[in-house]
N, C-alpha and C positions, 0 to 999 in steps of 0.2 A: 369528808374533811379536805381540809386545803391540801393537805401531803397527800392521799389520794389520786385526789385534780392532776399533780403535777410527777406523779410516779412513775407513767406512763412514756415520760419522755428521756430523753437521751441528754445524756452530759454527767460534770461535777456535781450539780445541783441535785438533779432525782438522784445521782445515786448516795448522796449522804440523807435525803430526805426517806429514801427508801430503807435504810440502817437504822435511821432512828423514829420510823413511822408513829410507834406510839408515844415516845415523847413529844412530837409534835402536833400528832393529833390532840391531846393532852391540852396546848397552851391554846391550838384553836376553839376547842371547845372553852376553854375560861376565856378566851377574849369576845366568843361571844354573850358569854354571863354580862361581861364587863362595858359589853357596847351593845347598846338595843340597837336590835340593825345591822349588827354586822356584818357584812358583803362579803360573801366566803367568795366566789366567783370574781370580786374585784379583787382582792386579797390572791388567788391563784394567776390571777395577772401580772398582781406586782411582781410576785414569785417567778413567773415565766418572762419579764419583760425587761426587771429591774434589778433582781437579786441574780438571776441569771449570768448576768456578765458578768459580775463581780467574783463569781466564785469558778470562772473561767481565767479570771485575768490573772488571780494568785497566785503566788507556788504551789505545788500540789499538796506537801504538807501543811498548808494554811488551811484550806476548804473548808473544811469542819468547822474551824474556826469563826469565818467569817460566815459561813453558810446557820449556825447558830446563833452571835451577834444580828446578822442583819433579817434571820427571822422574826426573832422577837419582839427589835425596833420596828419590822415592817408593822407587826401586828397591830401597835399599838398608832402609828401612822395610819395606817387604811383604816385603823378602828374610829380615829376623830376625821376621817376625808381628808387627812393632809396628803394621801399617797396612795397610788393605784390608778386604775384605771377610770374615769369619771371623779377624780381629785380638784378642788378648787381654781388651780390652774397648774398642777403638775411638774412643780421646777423642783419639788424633792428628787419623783422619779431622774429627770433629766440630768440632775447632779449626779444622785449615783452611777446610771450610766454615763456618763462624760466622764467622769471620775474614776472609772474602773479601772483607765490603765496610764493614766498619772500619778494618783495615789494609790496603786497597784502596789509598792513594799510596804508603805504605810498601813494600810489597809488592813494586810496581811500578819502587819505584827501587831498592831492594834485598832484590830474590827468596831469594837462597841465605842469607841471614844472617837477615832476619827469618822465613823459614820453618824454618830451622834453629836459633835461639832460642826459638821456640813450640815445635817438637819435642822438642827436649833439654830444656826446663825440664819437661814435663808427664811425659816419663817420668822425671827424676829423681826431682820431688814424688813419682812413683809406688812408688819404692824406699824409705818414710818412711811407716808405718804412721800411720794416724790423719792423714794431712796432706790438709786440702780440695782436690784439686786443682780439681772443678766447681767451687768456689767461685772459685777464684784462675783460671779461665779467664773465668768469667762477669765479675769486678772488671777484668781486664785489658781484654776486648771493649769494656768499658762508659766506658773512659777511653782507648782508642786513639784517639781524634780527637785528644785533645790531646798525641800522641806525634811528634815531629817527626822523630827519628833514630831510630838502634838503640843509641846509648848511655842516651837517653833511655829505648826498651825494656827493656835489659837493667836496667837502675837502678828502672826501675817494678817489674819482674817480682820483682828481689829483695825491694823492700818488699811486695809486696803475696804473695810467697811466703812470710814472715816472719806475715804477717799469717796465712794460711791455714794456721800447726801450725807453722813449722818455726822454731820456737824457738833454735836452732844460728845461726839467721842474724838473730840481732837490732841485735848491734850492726854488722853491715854493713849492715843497710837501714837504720838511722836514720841511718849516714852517705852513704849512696846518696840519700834522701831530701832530705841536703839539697840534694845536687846538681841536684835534681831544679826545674823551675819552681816557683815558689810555689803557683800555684793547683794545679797537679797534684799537688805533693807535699800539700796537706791533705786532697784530695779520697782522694789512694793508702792517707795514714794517718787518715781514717776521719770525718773532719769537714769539710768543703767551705767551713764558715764560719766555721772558726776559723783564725788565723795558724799555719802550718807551723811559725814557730819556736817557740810558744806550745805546741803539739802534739808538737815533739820534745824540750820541756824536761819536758813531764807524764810523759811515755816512759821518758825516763831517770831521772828522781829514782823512779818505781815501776813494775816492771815491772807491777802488777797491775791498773793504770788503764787505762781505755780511754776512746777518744773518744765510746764509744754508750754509758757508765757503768758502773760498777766492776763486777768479778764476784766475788761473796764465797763462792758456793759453792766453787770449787777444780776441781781435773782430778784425773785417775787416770789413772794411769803403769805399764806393765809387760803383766800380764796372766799364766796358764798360759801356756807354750809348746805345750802337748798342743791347744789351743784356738786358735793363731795369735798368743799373747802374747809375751813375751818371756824369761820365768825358768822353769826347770825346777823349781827350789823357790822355798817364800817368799823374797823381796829381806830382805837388812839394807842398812841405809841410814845415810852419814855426810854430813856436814857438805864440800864439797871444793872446790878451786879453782874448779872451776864447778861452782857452784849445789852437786851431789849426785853423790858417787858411790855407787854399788852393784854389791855383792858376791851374787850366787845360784851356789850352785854353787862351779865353779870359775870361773866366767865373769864377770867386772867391767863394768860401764858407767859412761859419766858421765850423769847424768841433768840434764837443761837445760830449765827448765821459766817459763814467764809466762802471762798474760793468755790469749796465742792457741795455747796447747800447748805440750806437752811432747815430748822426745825423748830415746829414749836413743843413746848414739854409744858404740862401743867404750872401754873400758880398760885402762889396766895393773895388774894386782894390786900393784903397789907404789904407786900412785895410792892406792888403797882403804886400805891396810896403814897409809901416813902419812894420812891423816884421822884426826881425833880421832874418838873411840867416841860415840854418839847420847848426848841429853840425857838424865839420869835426875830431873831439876827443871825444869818449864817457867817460863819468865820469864809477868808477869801477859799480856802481847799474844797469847802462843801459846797459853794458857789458855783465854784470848778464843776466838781460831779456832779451838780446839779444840770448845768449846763450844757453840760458835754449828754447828759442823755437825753436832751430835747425832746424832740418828738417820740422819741421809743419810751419817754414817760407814762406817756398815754393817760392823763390827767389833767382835766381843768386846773387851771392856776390857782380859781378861788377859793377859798379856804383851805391851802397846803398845808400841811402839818408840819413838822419836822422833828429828830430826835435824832444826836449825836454821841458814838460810841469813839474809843480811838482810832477807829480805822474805820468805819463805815457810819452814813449817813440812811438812816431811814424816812421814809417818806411815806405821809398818806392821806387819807384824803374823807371829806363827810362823804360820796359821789361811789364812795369805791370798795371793795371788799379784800381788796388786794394791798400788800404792803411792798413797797420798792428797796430793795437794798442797792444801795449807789457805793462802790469804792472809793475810799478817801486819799489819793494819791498825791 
């Protein structure tokens, strides 16, 4: 069994696995009832590669603690491949070591919930094409000192998951942010020396501003599906209660786009069906951002689409699988 494998060695870790051998032998043997397949040998890696640190980084009155929380959650990680050794691509593992001695008092006063908020956010972001999840671990490590709780966690994580692509959750993180301390919330939404309220008033009056300064080229949205994209054919694109919906196919989205990315979320073709038909006249602003992205359009002219939101102009094309999001400035 996994506590076994890892009894052998020296530290925090074997010696609390060593004290409580048979209750952990115990959850090994059900996780493998529980998982056809499962990798006791990758499972003793996690154990020695990723749970390791963690229960080094603690106070020593913690151990136990955090040595029982992040067994249990290992199990059931390495039991679906999200974790261990030969994992999908292994950014749980890396979290919780990067994490070890950041969130090191967190950790220690609440094992199961802060390791199990790091876990579930990173493979979520993971189901969200295009969304930075390295980025949003690397900003999250980098502002844990000043994390006191796990309300506090969860409210970073959403702004600065918002920040990282995931456009869908904008206006929850600028009301998470306010929640948020003052200095951490400027630092979360992207300027450490501007006032958080000053930062989430720029936020809301234009999605297209940011605190490091404006970006006027735009995002592209979709893609071939034969490629990993999203539409089987070119998108048509309307105007819709959020932001954009689009029709490829038979298959609708709503398409939710700002500053830090775009995204598409399922829809209903009656969603699509009531939006008005795209612009066949641009107003002179969308002209503008039309113009200004010329050549990085990368689009024959003939048959342009258009569809107009308050702040961004969509673009696309019969030629193309790809949709243009242009700032309306």
């Amino acid at each position: 069994m996994a506590a076994r494998t890892v009894n052998g060695g020296k530290g925090a870790l074997a010696d609390v696995l060593a004290a409580g051998r048979t209750r952990f032998n115990a959850q090994v043997a059900e996780a493998r009832h529980r998982y056809p397949g499962f990798d006791t040998a990758a499972f003793a890696g996690f154990l020695r590669d990723t749970l390791a640190p963690l229960a080094e980084a603690v106070a020593p009155e913690r151990i136990g603690a955090v040595v029982l929380a992040g067994f249990a959650l290992g199990l059931q990680l390495v039991g679906q491949g999200l974790a261990g050794p030969g994992a999908r691509d292994g950014i749980v593992d890396r979290a919780w070591r990067a994490g070890a001695a950041p969130l090191a008092p967190l950790i220690g006063s609440a094992p199961q919930e802060t390791l199990g908020v790091l876990s579930h956010a990173l493979l979520q972001l993971g189901r969200w094409p295009g969304v930075r999840r390295e980025t949003w671990l690397q900003r999250l490590l980098e502002l844990a000192p000043q994390v006191e709780n796990i309300a506090v966690l969860r409210a970073l994580g959403q702004v600065l998951a918002w920040r990282a692509g995931m456009a869908h959750y904008r206006d929850g993180a600028l009301r998470a942010a306010e929640g948020l301390p003052p200095a951490l919330a400027s630092a979360a939404l992207g300027d450490p020396a501007m006032p958080a309220a000053t930062l989430l008033e720029r936020y809301r009056a234009d999605p297209w501003w940011r605190a490091d300064g404006p970006v006027y080229e735009g995002l592209e949205a979709g893609g071939f599906s034969g490629f990993g994209g999203s539409f089987a054919v070119p998108p048509e694109v309307r105007a819709g209660a959020r932001d954009f919906v689009v029709r490829s196919g038979e298959r609708c989205h709503a398409l939710l786009a700002d500053v830090h990315g775009a995204v598409l979320i399922g829809a209903e073709t009656a969603e699509f069906e009531a939006a008005p038909a795209g612009a066949s006249a641009l107003p002179p602003r969308a002209q503008h951002a039309l113009d200004a992205a010329g050549a990085k359009l990368g689009l024959p002219t003939e048959g342009l689409r258009f569809a107009l939101s308050a702040h961004t102009l969509a673009v696309s094309s019969p030629y193309s699988h790809l949709i243009r999001l242009l700032p309306l400035r």
